[in-house]
N, C-alpha and C positions, 0 to 999 in steps of 0.2 A: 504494500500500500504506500502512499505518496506521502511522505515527510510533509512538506506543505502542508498537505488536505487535512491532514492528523491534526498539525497544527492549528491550522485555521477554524478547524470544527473543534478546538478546544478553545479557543479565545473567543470564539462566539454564542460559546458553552457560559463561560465565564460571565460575559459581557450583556447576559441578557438572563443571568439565574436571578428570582427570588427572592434571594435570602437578605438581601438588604434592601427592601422595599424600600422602608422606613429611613425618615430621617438618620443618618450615618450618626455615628455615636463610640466608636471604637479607635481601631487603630489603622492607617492607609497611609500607602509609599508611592509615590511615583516621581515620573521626570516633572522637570522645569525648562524651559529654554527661554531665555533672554538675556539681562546683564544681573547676576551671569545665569550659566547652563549647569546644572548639574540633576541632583536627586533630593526629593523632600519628602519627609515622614509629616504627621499631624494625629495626637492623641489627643483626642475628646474626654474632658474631665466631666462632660455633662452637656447636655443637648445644643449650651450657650456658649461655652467657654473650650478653646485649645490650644493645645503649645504646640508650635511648627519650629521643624531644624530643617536646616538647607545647608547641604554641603554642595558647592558648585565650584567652578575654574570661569574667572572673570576672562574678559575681551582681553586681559591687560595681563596678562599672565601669572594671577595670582589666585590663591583658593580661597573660598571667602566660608565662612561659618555662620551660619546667624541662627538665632532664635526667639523667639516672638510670642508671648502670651496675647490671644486674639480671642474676641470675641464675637460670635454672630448672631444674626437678627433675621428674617424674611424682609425681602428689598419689596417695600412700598407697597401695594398691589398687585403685583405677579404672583402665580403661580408659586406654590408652594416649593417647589425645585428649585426658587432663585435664592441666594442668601448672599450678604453684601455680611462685610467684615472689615474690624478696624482692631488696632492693638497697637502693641509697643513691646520693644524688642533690643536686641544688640548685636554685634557682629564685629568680627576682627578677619582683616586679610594679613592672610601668610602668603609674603612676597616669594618670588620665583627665583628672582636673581639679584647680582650684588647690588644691585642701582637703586632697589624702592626700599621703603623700609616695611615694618609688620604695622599695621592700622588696629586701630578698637574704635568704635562707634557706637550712637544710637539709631533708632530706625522706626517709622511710624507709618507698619505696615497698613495699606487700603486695599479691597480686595471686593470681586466678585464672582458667586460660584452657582455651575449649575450642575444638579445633578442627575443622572438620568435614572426616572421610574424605572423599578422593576429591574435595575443592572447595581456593579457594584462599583461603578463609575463615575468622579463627578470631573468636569473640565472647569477651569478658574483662570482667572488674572490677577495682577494685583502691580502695585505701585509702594514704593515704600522710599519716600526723601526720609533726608537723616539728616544727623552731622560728627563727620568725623572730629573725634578727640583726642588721638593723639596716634602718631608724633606730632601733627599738626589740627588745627581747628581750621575744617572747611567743611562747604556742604558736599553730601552726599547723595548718591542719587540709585534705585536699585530697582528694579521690575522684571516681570516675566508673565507666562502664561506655563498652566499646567496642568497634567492626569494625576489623580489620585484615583487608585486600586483600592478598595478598603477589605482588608486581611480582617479584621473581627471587628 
């Protein structure tokens, strides 16, 4: 049988089961791509409130850490599926090479998610200014778009 097909008949297995009908409330990992790209977890301490870590490699060649106590709300009048999020956070880049130095920050992540009925999938954005604190005080600037799989 075809590797592929296996495949593909298992992520749509995935992508369309059940079990996480309901509003997400556990724990889910997926990618991020934008400044920067990496991978991001998010555990739910309860239906309103969760901490996100983002391990990612910047445009600028350096890895960035951040993590964020966020909270969410249903955005306005939409459909239950939509959820808008705000929080506050930190982050430090570990530079690549001998030229930059290592950064710590703050971060005031913005975000909105949707998630899809009846799969274990949600797609999101977000935006998150800052300001870096040292070695130096300047602003900071960080976003992306992204999947979260949710594992329980």
């Amino acid at each position: 049988m075809n590797f592929r097909l296996i495949l593909l008949s298992g992520l749509i297995l995935v992508l369309t089961t059940n079990l996480f009908a309901e509003d997400r409330n556990g724990f889910g990992i997926g990618p991020v791509v934008g400044e920067p790209t990496g991978l991001n977890g998010q555990f739910f301490w309860d239906k309103n409130s969760a901490v996100d870590v983002t391990t990612a490699w910047s445009w600028d060649n350096w890895l960035l850490v951040s993590a964020d106590f966020q909270m969410y709300d249903y955005f306005m009048d939409m459909p239950r599926e939509w959820k808008w999020s705000y929080g506050g956070g930190v982050y430090m880049n570990l530079a690549n090479d001998d030229h930059e130095d290592n950064a710590l920050g703050i971060r005031v992540p913005l975000g909105l998610k949707y998630h899809f009925p009846y799969s274990i999938v949600d797609v999101w954005g977000e935006v998150a200014p800052g300001i870096e604190l040292a070695p130096d005080t300047k602003i900071a600037f960080q976003g992306g778009i992204g999947l979260t799989f949710w594992l329980w």
